[in-house]
C-alpha positions in Angstrom: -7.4 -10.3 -24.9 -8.4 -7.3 -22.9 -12.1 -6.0 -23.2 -13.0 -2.4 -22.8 -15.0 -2.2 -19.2 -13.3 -5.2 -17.7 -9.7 -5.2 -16.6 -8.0 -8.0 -14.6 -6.8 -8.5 -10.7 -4.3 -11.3 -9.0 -4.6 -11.7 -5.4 -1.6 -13.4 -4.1 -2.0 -14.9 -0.8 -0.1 -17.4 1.8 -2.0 -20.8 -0.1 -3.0 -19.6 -3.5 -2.3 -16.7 -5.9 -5.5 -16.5 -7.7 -6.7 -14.4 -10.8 -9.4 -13.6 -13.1 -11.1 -11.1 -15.3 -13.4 -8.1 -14.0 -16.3 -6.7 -15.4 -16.4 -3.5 -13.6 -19.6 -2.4 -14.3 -20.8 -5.3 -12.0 -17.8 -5.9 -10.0 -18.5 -10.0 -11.1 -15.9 -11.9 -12.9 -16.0 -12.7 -16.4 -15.2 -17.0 -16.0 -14.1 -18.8 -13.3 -11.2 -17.3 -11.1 -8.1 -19.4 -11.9 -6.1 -20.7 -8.9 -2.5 -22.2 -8.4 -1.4 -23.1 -5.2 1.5 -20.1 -3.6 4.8 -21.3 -4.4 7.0 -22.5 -1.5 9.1 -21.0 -1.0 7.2 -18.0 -2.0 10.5 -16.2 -3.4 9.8 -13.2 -5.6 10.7 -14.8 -8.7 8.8 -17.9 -8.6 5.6 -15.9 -7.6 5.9 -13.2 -10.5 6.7 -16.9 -12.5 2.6 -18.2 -11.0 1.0 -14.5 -12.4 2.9 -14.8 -15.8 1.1 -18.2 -16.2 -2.6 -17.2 -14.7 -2.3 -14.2 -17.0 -1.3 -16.6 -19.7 -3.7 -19.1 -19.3 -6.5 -16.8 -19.1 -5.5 -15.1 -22.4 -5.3 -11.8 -20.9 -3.2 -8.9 -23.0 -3.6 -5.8 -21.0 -2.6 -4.1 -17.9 -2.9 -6.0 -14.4 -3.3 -5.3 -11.3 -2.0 -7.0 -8.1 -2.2 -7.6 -4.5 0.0 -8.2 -1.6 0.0 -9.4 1.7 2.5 -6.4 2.8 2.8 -2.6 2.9 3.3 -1.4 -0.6 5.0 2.3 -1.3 5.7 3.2 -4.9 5.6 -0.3 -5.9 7.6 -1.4 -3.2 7.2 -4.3 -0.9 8.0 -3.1 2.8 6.9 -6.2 4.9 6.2 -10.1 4.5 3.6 -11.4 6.4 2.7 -14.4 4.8 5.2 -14.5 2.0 9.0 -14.9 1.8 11.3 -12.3 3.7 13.1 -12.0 0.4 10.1 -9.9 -0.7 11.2 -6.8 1.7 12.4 -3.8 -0.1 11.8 -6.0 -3.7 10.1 -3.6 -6.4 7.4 -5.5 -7.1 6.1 -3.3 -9.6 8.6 -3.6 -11.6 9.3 -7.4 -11.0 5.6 -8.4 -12.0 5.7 -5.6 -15.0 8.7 -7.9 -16.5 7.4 -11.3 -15.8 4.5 -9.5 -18.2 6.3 -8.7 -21.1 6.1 -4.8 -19.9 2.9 -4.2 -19.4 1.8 -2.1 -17.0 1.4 -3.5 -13.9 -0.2 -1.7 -10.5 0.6 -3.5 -6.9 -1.0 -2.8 -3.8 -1.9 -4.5 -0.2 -4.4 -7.4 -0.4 -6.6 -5.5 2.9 -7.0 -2.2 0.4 -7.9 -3.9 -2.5 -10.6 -6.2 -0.8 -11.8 -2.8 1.2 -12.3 -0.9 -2.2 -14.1 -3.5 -4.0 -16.7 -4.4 -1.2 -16.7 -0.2 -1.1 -18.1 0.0 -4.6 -19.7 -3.6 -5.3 -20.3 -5.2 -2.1 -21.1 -4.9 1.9 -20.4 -1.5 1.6 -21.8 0.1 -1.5 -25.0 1.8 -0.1 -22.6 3.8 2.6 -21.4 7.1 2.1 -18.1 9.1 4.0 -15.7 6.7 6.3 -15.6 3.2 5.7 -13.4 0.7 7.2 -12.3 -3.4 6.4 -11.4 -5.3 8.9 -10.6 -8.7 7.9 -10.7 -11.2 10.3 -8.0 -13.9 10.2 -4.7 -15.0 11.3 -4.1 -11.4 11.9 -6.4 -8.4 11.8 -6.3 -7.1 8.1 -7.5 -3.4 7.8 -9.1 -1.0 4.7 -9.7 2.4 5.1 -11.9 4.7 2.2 -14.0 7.8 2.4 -16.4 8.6 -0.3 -14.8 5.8 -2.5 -10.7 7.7 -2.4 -8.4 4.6 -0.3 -5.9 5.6 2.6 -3.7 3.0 1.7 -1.1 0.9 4.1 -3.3 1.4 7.1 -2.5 -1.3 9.4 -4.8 -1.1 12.4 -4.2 -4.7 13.4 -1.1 -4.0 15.3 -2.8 -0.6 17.0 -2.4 -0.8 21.0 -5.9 -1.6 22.2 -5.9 -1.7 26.4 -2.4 -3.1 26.6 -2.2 -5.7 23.7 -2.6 -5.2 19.8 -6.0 -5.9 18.3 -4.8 -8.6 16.5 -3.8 -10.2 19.9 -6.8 -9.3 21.0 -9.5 -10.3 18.4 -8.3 -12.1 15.4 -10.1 -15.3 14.7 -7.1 -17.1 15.1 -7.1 -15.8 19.2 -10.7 -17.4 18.7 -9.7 -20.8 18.1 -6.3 -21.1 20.0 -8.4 -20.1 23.0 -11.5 -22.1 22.6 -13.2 -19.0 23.4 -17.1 -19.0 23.0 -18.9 -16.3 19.9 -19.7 -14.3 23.2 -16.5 -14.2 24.7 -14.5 -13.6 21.4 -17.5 -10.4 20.5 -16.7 -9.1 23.5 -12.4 -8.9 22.5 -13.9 -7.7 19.0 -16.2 -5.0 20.7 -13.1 -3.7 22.2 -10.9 -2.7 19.4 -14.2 -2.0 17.6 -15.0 1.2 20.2 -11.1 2.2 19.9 -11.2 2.6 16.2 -14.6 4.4 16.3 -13.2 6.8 18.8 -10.5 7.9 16.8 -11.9 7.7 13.3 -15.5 7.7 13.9 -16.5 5.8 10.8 -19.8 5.2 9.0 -19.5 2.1 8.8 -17.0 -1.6 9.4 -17.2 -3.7 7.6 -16.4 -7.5 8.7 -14.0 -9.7 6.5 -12.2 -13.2 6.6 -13.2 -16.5 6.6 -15.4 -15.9 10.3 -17.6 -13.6 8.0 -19.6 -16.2 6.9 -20.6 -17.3 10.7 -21.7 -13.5 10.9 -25.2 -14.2 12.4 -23.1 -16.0 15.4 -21.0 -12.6 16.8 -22.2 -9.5 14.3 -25.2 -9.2 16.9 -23.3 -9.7 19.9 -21.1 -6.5 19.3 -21.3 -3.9 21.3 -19.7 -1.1 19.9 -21.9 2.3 18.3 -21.3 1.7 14.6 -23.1 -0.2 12.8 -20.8 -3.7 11.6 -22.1 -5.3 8.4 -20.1 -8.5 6.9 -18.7 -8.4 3.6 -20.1 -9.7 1.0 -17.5 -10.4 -1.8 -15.2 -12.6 0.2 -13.1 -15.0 -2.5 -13.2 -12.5 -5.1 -12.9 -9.4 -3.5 -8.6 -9.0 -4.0 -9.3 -9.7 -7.2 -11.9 -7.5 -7.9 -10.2 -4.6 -5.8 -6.9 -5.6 -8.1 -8.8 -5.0 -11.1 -10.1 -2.0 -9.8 -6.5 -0.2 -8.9 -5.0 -0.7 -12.5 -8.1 0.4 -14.2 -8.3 3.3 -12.1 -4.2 4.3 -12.0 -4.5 3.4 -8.4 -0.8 3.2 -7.0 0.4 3.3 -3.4 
């Protein structure tokens, strides 16, 4: 059942679509997040099937909210990164809202929603004006806020950055395929780091994905002018940031 203050997130990704209930005076979940494994194929219809049952099983009666790995306009799914090509141009809005019985249902890119909740709960909460996510993955994932409001859809990963995208450039996965050393890599990262600070000239980035967690390794070996904290939140920040869109009428 829903619980005045707390409101509930799903943060579909490529392995796992995962869910759980917010407390948003803390930004901390209620119970354990609940995970089952990304359908495969990850068709529309057997995903909106896997939120129907992690809303069901964790007894939850009110409105949800929802990430995406894609561009999301008025509800609508406009790429598929990691997820079925059948999602482009699928309202997902209204697909998830009827898997729920109707209930209102608010859908938005997985970056965004991780960038608001470390924006008000985590890396970011003691940082006023610009702040920008960049998670660092298979690709580069990217959240843009300023004094709390999201710019939603930005998606700085494929900006040119001295001939190649940043992604190309400085995800983790160029990391590994490369073998390239913390120093090496911080260097690639420094880059696309000094060409987003000289057009957007932000208070702060903030450093997602799964290399986060190494961030004593290549946070110190940046070179850029602004200062680069990691994030904080990591496995529960979709949800958290889900949570946060619906219970704030948050829809891009």
């Amino acid at each position: 059942m829903s619980v005045a203050g707390h409101a509930f997130g799903i943060d579909i990704g490529g392995s796992g679509v995962k869910g759980g209930e917010v407390d948003l005076t803390t930004g901390e979940l209620v119970h354990d997040r609940i995970k089952i494994a990304t359908p495969q194929p990850s068709t529309p219809k057997a995903v909106a099937e896997t939120v129907a049952k992690i809303v069901a099983q964790a007894g939850w009666d009110g409105p949800v909210g929802i990430t995406i790995p894609s561009v999301v306009i008025g509800g609508v799914v406009r790429t598929a990164a990691n997820i079925d090509k059948g999602w482009v141009d699928t309202d997902a809005r209204a697909l998830f809202s009827q898997a729920l019985g109707g209930r209102e249902v608010t859908v938005l890119n997985d970056a965004d929603a991780a960038g608001l909740a470390e924006d008000r709960y985590g890396a970011a909460m003691e940082h006023t004006g610009l702040v920008m996510l960049l998670t660092f993955g298979t690709g580069i994932g990217s959240a843009v806020m300023y004094n709390g409001m999201l710019v939603p859809n930005t998606e700085l990963g494929h900006m040119d950055v001295h001939g190649k995208e940043a992604e190309h450039r400085a995800a983790s996965s160029v990391k590994e395929r490369d073998g390239l050393s913390y120093h090496k890599w911080a260097k690639e990262v420094s880059k696309v780091l000094v060409a987003l600070e000289n057009l957007f000239w932000p208070n702060v980035f903030v450093a997602g994905g799964g290399i986060s967690r190494d961030y004593e390794e290549w946070i110190p070996l940046l070179t850029n002018r602004t200062p680069v904290v990691p994030a904080t939140l990591r496995n529960t920040a979709g949800i958290v940031g889900a949570a946060m869109a619906v219970s704030a009428g948050i829809a891009p």
